[in-house]
RODO-2510 file (C-alpha; in nm, 4 decimals, decimal comma):
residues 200
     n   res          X          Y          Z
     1     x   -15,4338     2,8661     0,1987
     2     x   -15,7958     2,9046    -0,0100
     3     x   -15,7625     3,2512     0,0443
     4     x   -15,3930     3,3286    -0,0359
     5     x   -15,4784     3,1166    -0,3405
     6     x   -15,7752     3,3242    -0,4221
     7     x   -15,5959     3,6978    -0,3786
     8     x   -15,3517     3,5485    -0,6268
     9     x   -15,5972     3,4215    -0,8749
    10     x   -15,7755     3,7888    -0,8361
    11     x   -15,4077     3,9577    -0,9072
    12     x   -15,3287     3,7356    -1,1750
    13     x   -15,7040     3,8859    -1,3311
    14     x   -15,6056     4,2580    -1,2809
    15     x   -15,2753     4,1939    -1,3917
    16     x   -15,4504     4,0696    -1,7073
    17     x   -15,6101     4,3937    -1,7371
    18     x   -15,3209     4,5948    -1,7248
    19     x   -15,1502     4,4306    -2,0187
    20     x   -15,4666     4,4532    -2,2101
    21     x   -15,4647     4,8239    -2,1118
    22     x   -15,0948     4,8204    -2,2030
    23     x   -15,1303     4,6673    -2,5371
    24     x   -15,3836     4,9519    -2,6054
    25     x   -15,1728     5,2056    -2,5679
    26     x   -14,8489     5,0362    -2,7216
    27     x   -15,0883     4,9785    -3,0130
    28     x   -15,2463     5,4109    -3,0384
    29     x   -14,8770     5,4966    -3,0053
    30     x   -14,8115     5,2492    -3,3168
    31     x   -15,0828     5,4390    -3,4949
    32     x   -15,0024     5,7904    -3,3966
    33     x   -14,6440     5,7444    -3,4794
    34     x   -14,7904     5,6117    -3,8357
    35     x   -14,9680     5,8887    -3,8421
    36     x   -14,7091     6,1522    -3,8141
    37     x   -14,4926     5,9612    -4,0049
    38     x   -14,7348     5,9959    -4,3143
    39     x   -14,8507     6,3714    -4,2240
    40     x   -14,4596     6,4376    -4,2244
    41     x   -14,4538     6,2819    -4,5756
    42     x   -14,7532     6,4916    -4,7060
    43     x   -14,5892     6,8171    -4,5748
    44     x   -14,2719     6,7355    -4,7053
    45     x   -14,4578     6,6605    -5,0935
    46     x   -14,6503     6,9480    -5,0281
    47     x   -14,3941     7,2042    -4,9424
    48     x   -14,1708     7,0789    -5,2652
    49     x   -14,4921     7,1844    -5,4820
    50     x   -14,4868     7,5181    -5,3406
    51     x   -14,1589     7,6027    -5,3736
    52     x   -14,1795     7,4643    -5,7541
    53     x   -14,5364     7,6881    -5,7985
    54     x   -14,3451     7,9768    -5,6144
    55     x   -14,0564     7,9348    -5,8635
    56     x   -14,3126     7,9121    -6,1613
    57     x   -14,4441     8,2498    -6,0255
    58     x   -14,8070     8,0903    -5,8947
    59     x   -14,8346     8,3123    -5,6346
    60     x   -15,2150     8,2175    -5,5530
    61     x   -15,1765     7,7859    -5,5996
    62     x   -14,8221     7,8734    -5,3898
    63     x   -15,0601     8,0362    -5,1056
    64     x   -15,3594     7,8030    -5,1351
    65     x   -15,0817     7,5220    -5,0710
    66     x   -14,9175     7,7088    -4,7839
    67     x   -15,2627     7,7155    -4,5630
    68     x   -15,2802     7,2882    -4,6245
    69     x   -14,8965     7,3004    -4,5383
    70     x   -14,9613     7,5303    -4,1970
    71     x   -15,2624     7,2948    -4,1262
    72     x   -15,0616     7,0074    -4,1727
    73     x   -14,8176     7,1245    -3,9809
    74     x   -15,0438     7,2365    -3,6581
    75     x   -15,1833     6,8617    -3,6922
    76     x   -14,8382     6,7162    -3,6470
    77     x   -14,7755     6,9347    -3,3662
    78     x   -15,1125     6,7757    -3,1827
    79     x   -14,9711     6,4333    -3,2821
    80     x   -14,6516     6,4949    -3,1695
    81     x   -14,8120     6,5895    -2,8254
    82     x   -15,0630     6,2982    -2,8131
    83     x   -14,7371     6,0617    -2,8946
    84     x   -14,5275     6,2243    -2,6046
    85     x   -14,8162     6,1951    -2,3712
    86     x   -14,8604     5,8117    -2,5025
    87     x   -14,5030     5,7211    -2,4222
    88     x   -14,5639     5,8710    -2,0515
    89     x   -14,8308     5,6704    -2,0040
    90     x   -14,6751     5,3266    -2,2076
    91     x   -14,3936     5,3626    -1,9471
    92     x   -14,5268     5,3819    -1,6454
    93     x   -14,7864     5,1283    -1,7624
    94     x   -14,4992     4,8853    -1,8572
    95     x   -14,3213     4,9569    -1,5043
    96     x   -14,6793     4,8999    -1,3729
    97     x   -14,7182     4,5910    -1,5279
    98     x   -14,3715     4,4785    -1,4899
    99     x   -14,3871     4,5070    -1,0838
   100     x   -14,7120     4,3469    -1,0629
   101     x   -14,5724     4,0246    -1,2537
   102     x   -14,2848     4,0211    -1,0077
   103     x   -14,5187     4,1136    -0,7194
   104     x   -14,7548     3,7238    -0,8715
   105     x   -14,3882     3,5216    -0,8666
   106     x   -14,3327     3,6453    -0,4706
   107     x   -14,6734     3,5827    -0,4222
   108     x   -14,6670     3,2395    -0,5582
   109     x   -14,3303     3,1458    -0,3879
   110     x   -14,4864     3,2777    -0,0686
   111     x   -14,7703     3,0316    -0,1301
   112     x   -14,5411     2,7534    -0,2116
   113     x   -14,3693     2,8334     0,1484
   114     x   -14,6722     2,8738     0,3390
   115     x   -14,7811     2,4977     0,2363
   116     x   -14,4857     2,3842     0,3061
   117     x   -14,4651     2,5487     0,7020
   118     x   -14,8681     2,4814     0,6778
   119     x   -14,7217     2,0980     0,6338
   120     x   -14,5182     2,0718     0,8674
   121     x   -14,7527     2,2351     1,1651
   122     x   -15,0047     1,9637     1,0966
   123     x   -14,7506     1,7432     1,1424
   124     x   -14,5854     1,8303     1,4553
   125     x   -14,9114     1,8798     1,6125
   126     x   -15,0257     1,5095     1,4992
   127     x   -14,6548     1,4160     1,6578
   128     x   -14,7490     1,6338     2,0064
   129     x   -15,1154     1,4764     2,0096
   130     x   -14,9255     1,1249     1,9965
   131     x   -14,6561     1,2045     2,2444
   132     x   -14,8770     1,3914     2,5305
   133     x   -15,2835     1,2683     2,4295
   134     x   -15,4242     0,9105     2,4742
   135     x   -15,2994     0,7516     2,1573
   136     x   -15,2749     0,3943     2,0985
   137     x   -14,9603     0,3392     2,2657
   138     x   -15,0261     0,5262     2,5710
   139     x   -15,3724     0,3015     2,5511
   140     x   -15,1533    -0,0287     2,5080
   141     x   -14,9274     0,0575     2,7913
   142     x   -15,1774     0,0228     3,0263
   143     x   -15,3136    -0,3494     3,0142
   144     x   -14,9160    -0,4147     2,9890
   145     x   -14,9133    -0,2850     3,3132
   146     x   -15,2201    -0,4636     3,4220
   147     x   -15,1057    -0,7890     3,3499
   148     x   -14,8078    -0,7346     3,4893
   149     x   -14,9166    -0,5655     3,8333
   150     x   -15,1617    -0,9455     3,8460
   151     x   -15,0894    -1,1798     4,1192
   152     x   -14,9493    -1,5021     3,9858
   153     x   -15,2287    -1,7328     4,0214
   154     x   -14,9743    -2,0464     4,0400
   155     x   -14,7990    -1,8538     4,3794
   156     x   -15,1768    -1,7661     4,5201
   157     x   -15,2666    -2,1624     4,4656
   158     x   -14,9791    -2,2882     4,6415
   159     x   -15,0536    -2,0229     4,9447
   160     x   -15,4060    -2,1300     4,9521
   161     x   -15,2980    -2,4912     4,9720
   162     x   -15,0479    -2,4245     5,2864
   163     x   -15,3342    -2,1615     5,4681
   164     x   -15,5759    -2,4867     5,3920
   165     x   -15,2952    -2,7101     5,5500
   166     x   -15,2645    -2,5035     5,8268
   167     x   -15,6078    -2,4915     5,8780
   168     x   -15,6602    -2,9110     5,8655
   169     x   -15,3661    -2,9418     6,1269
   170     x   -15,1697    -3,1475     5,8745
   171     x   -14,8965    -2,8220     5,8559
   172     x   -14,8609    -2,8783     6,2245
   173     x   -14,7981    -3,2508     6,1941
   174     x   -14,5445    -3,2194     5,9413
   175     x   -14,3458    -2,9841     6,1340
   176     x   -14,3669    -3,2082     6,4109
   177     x   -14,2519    -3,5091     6,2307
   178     x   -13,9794    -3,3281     6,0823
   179     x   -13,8959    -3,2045     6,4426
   180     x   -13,8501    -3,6251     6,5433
   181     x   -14,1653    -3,6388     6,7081
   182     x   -14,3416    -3,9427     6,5844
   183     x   -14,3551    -4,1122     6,2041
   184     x   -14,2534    -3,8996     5,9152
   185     x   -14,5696    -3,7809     5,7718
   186     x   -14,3551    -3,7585     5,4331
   187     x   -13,9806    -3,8718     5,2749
   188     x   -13,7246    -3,6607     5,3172
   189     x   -13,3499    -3,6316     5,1898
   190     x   -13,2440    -3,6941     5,5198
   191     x   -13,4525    -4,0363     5,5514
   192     x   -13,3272    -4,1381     5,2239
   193     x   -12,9446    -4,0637     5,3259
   194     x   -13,0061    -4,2604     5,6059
   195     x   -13,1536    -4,5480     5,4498
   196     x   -12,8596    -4,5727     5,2011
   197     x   -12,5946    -4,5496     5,4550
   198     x   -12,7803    -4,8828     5,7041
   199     x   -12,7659    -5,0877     5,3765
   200     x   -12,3644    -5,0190     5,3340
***
């Protein structure tokens, strides 16, 4: 983007240079047509003046004013040609300038698009870093897990206990008793059932 910004910032410079050359020329074409506009004045005072010296039979002030008329004249002609070859140049200067200011308003728009796709890149790779990298949820997930996966330390007590139980012989008693070999090493339902139904 620094560089699409600074290709624009450089056109926007030589555009500034062709209107400046633009102006220029608008402005000698100003002057030439001035010009010609006062030469065409002189010629046109002049050449009355000759025809009235002709008509007052001045032959030689007639003559001397027919060389400044012929002079005048050639010097219009030049003008004439500098002024045609000034309008060449004004318009294809002015289309010049014209496409390059169009060319700056794509170029800008283009700019304006490219930040916006530029945008949205950064985002969807943030959003694909999150989804497939280890990101904070991915990291969370796995203590969850963890925990989870644990052994329930109540359940492991309670096995413990009847391994230890085992162990001591007192399992084997129980199961015994329970069996109706010898006392009950503990109350059961069925004791107290029976209990209740001798005192009826």
């Amino acid at each position: 983007m620094e560089l699409i910004d600074q290709k624009i910032r450089e056109s926007e410079v030589n555009l500034t240079a062709a209107k400046a050359t633009l102006a220029s020329l608008i402005q000698r074409q100003k002057s030439e047509s001035r010009q010609a506009d006062a030469l065409k004045t002189r010629i046109a005072t002049m050449t009355r003046r000759t025809r009235e010296a002709l008509e007052a039979g001045n032959e030689a002030l007639a003559g001397e004013a027919a060389e400044a008329i012929a002079r005048m004249e050639d010097e219009l002609a030049l003008r004439a040609e500098t002024a045609a070859r000034l309008d060449h140049q004004v318009l294809r200067r002015r289309s010049s300038v014209e496409a390059g200011h169009c060319r700056i308003i794509d170029l800008k728009q283009g700019a304006i698009q490219a930040r916006a796709v530029k945008r949205e890149q950064t985002m969807q790779a943030r959003l694909s870093k999150t989804l497939s990298g280890p990101d904070a949820a991915s990291q969370a997930e796995a203590p969850i897990a963890r925990v989870l996966d644990r052994d329930d330390p109540f359940e492991q007590t309670e096995i413990l206990k009847g391994i230890d139980a085992e162990l001591g012989h007192d399992g084997l008693a129980s199961r015994m008793a329970e069996a109706g070999f010898g006392p009950a090493t503990r109350v059961t339902g069925r004791a107290v059932l029976d209990r209740l139904k001798s005192e009826t």
